[in-house]
N, C-alpha and C positions, 0 to 999 in steps of 0.2 A: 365508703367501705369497698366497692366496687375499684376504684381508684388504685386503696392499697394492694389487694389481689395483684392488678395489674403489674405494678410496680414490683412484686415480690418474683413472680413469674418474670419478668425481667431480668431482673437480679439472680436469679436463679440459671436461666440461660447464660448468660454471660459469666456468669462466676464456674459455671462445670464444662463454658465450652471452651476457657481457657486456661483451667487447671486440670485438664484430663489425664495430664500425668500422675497428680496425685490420687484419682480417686482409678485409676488402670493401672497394675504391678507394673513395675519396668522390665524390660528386656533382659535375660540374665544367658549367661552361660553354666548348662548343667554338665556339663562333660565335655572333656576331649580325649581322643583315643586314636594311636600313630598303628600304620602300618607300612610295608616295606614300600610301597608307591603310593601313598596318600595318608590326608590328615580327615578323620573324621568329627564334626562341631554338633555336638546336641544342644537347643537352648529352649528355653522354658515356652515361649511361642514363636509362630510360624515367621521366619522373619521379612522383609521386604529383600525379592532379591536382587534390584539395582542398590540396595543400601551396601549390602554383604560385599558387594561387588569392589563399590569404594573401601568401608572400612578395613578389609581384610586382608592382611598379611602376615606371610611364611618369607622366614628368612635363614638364609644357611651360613652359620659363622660372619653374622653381619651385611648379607648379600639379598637383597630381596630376591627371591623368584617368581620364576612365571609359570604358570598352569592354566587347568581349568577348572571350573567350578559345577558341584550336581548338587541339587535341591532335591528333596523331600521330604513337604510337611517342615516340622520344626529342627529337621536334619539338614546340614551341608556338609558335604565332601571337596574337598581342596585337593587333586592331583598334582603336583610341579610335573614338570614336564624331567625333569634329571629323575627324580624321584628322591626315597628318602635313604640316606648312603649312608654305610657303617659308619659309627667314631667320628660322628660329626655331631655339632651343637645347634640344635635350631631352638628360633623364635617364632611365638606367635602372638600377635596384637591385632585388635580389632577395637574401632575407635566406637566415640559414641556417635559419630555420625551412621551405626548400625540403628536400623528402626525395626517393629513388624509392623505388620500390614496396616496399623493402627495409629502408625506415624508415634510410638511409644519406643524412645530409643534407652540405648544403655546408660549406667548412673556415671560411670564412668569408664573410660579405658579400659581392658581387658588385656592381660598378658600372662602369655605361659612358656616356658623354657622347657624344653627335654633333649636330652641324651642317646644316642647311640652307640656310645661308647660302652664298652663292659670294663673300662679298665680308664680312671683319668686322674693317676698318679702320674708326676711327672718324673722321666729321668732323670738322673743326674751321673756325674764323673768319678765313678769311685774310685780310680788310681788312672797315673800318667808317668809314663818312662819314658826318656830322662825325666827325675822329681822337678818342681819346680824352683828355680835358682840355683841349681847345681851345675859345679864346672868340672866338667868329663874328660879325659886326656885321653881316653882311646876314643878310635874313631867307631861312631851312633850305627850301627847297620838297620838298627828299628825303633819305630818308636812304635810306643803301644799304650792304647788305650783301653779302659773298660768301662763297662755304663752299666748300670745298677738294671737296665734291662735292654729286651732284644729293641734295635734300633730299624727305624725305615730307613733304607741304607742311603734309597733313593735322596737323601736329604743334607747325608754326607757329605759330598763334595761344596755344595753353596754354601753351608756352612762353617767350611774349617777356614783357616785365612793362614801360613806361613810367612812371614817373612824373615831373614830373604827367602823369596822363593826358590823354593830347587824339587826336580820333576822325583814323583814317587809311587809304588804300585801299591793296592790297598788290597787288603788283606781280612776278612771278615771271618772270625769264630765263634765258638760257643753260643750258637744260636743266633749270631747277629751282635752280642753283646759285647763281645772283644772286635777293635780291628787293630791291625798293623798296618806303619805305612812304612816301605822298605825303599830308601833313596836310591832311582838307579845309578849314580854318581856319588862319589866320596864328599860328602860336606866339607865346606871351606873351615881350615881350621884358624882358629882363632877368632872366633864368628858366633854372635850369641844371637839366637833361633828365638822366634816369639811365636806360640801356638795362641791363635784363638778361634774359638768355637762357640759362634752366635745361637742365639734363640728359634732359630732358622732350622735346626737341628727336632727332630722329632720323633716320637718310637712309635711301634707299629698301628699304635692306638693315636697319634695323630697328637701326643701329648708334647707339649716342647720342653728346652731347658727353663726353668724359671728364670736362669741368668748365665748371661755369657760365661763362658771359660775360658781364664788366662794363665799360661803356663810360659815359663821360658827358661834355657838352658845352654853355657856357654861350652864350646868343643875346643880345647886347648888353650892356653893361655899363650897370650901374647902380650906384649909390653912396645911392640914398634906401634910405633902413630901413624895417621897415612899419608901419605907424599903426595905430591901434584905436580902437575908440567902444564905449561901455556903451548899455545901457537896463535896466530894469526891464522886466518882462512878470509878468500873472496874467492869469484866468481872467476875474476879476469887473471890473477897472478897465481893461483894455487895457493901456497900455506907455507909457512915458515918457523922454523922456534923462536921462541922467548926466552931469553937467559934472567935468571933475577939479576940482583944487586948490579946492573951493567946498562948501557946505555946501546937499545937496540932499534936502531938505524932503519930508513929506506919502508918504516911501514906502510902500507896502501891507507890511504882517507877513508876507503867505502869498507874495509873490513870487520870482521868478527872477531872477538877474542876469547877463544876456546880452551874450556882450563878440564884436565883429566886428572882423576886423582885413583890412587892405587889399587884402592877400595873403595867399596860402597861406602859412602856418608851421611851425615844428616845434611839433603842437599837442602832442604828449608831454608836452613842458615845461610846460606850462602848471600844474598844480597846484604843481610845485616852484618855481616864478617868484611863487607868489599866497598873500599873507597877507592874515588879516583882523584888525583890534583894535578891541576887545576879543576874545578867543578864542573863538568860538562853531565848532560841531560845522558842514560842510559837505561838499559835492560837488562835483565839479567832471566834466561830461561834454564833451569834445571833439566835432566832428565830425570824425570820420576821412575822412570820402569826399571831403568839398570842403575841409576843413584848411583853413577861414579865418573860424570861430567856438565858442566854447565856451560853454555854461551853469552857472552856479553855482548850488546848491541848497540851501539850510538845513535841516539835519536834524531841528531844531527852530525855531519862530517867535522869529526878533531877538524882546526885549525892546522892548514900546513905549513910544514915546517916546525911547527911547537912540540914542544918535549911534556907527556903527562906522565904521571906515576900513579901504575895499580898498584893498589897497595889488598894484602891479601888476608886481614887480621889471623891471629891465635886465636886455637877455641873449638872448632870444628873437629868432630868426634868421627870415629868409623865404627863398624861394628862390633869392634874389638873395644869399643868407648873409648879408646885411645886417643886422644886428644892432640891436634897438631901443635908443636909448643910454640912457634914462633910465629912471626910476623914476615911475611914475603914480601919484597917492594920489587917491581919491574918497571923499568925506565925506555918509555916507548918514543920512539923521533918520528913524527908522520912527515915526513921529505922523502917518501916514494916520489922518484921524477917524472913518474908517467901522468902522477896528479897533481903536480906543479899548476897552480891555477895561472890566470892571466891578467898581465902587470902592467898596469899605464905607466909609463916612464916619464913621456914626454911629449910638448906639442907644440910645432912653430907654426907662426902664421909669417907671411911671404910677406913683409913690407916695404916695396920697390927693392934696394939692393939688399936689405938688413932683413933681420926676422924676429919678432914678438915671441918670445917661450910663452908656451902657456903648461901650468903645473902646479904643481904644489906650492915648491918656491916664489913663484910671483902673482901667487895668486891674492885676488883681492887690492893687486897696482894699476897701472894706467898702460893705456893702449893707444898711440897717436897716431890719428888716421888721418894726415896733412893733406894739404889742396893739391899738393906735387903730387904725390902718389893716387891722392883718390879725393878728386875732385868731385866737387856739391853736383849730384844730378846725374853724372856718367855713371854707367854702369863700368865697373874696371872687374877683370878677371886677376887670380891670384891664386896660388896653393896653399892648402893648409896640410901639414902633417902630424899624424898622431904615433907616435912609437912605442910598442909593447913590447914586453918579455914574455915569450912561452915557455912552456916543457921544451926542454934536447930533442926529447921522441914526439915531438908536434910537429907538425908539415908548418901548417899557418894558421892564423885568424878566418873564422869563418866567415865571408865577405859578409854574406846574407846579416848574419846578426849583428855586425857594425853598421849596416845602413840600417837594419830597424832600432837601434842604440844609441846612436850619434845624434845631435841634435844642436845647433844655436841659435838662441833666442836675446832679442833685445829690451831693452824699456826705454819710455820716454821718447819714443820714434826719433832714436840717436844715431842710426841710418835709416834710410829708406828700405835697403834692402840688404839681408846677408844671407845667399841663399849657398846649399850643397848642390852644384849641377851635376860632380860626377866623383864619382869613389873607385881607388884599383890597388891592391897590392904588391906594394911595390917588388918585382927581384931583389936577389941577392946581388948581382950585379947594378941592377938601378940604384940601390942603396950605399951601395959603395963607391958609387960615381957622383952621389948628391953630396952637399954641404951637411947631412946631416953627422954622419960621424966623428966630424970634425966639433959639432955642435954638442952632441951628446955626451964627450969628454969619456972618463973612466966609467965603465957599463958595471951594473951588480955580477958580480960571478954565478955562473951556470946558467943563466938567462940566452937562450935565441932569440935574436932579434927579430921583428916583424910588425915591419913601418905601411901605416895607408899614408895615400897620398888620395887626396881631397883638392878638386877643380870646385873654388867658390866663385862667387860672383856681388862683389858691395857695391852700392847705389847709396856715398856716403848723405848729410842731412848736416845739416847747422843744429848746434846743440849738444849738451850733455847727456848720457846715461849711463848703462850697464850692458856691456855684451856677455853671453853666459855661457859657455861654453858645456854641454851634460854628456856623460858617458855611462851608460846605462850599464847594471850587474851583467847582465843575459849578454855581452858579449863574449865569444867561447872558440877556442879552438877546437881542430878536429875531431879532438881527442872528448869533447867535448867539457873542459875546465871553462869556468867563469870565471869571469872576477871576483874577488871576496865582496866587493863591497861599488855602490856606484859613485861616479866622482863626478865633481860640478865646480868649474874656478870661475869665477866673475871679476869682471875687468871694468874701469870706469873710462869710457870711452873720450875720448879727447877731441 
């Protein structure tokens, strides 16, 4: 008997020391009550007040605040430090991580909403001149709006949006409820105006539109579409025009090509409207602000001397929605001669009285380095010449970048040795006193000539291989043009 007592008593502690929420009421909130600098919380008992601390939050249109907090008894008072401002919407939430002193918290979450506002109907646009979609033929001196009540004006400006933009003074009556906007400047005619006026917009109670307003209206009628004109721009030549349908000459490599059109347009379009042929990698940057010109940009330098065609499709509207009707093609020639890159022509190698071409043309033939001339073992000295074409307006090859560019290499240790001992550009004079002119035959037209001359030195070898002759891109004139491309002829050495 004794036993079960025990046991009951057990059972008894245990089962009320860890359901004491059900047999203690919960925590509740019996009141709240706003005043112009604080919120005051009545709740059924005294609460815990590191709980209150956490649980408890004031929020002002979404924004938590910060304050302080005053206890007494089953009372808290919540200060924010802003305090509590007209026509504004606050929350308040308090979790159930609220306790009182009895460690007995809330059943759940606590929330309450109020008002400041004495007024939270929202505006709206009861009339707008010019009506929407109308087309005016005298010229607009005002547009005028009105709003079903008085406006915070203050909210005016953010919220109205024109385009196109054109500068205006504003005008505010009948209580704030009508404004006028009066263009200091006469509107572009033939030009259709798009008002809108966001959410952003407010009245004095802090109420906004429930929805944007769109209005638009066109000022004269026109039926011309809008025109365009190209030029070329760079840094180094200035700018030039572009004619369509015609083939226009002497354009720079490193340029831009700048297209201006009469009026504003949808420049959006503009990349989808614009091809070029042959295919080359570009850009294309609008100006969005004034939307009545765009740049095109080569990702890489046209090929010179080659002929592309922009072509400019139909399609492209201005504000007048006039539509360009046609298709523009301009025929560009990138042979500006200042960017004339630089041309390997040709290359002899000095063998005793005679000389080995080395180029395109013999490239991948034989090269006989006989016992007469270049005996197994000796070192024998010899020239090599390489001859390029530059730009008219180029001095010369830059030496520097031909000795870090030039290079030959063997296989098969088919000499011993084939070394560069010395590099010099030759004169006009030296050039014309050598065999080579005689050698080079009919030159490509517009090409200046500009020949090295290269002191080698072979230490021929018994045996077949490959001599290789490599001319690296990065050789450049003054001007600094490279080569399009690197060049490498290999010869089967005899």
């Amino acid at each position: 008997m004794r036993k079960l007592q025990i046991a009951a008593i057990i059972f008894f502690i245990v089962v009320f020391s860890s359901c004491g929420d059900f047999l203690l009421p919960p925590l509740e909130v019996v009141s709240v009550k706003t005043a112009n600098d604080s919120v005051t919380i009545t709740m059924n008992k005294k609460p815990s007040v590191d709980s209150i601390r956490k649980a408890f939050s004031l929020s002002e249109e979404g924004v938590k605040l910060n304050g302080g907090l005053e206890f007494n008894k089953n009372v808290f008072i919540f200060y924010p430090f802003t305090g509590i401002k007209k026509n504004y919407e606050y929350s308040i939430q308090i979790t159930t991580t609220a306790e009182d002193e009895n460690g007995v918290s809330l059943l759940t979450d606590y929330y309450h909403t109020f008002y400041t506002k004495t007024d939270i109907t929202n505006p709206f646009i009861k009339s707008f001149f010019p009506a929407n979609e109308t087309n005016i033929d005298d010229q607009p001196d005002t547009v005028v709006i009105e709003f079903s009540k008085k406006i915070d004006v203050t909210t005016f400006q953010d919220a109205v949006k024109i385009t196109p933009v054109f500068d205006y003074l504003i005008i505010w009556e009948q209580d704030d409820s009508v404004v006028k906007l009066i263009p200091k400047k006469p509107l572009q005619k033939g030009t259709r105006y798009n008002v809108v006026i966001s959410t952003d917009l407010r009245d004095v109670h802090r109420n906004p539109l429930l929805e944007s307003f769109i209005s638009t209206f066109l000022y004269g009628y026109n039926d011309v579409p809008p025109t365009m004109t190209l030029n070329w721009k760079n840094t180094k030549s200035g700018n030039g025009d572009l004619l369509p349908d015609t083939n226009n000459e002497y354009i720079p490599s490193d340029c831009s090509i700048e297209i201006f059109f009469s009026e504003e347009v949808n420049v959006e379009t503009i990349m989808s409207n614009l091809e070029i042929i042959p295919t080359i990698s570009f850009s294309v940057t609008p100006d969005f602000s004034l939307r009545k010109s765009a740049s095109i940009t080569f990702n890489q330098p046209p090929e010179w001397g080659r002929t592309y065609n922009i072509i400019i499709k139909k399609g492209m509207s201005g504000l007048s929605q006039n539509k360009i009707p046609d298709d523009s093609k301009y025929q560009l020639t990138f042979n500006n001669e200042y960017y004339r890159p630089v041309m390997f022509i040709s290359g002899f190698l000095k063998n005793g009285s005679t000389y080995d071409k080395i180029g395109k043309e013999t490239d991948f033939s034989s090269i006989l380095l006989g016992a007469v001339n270049f005996p197994q073992n000796a070192i024998v000295a010899t020239d090599l010449y390489f001859v390029f074409g530059i730009s008219e307006m180029a001095e010369s090859i830059i030496l520097v970048s031909a000795m870090q560019n030039i290079s030959i290499s063997i296989t098969n240790a088919c000499v011993q040795r084939f070394a560069i001992r010395t590099m010099e550009i030759m004169t006009v004079s030296e050039y014309a006193a050598s065999d080579l002119p005689g050698m080079l035959g009919v030159m490509p037209p517009n090409h200046k000539i500009c020949a090295l001359k290269l002191g080698v030195e072979i230490t021929n070898a018994v045996g077949n291989g490959f001599i290789i002759f490599s001319l690296g891109q990065n050789i450049q004139d003054n001007l600094m043009n490279r080569m399009p491309a690197a060049n490498t002829y290999t010869y089967n050495k005899q």
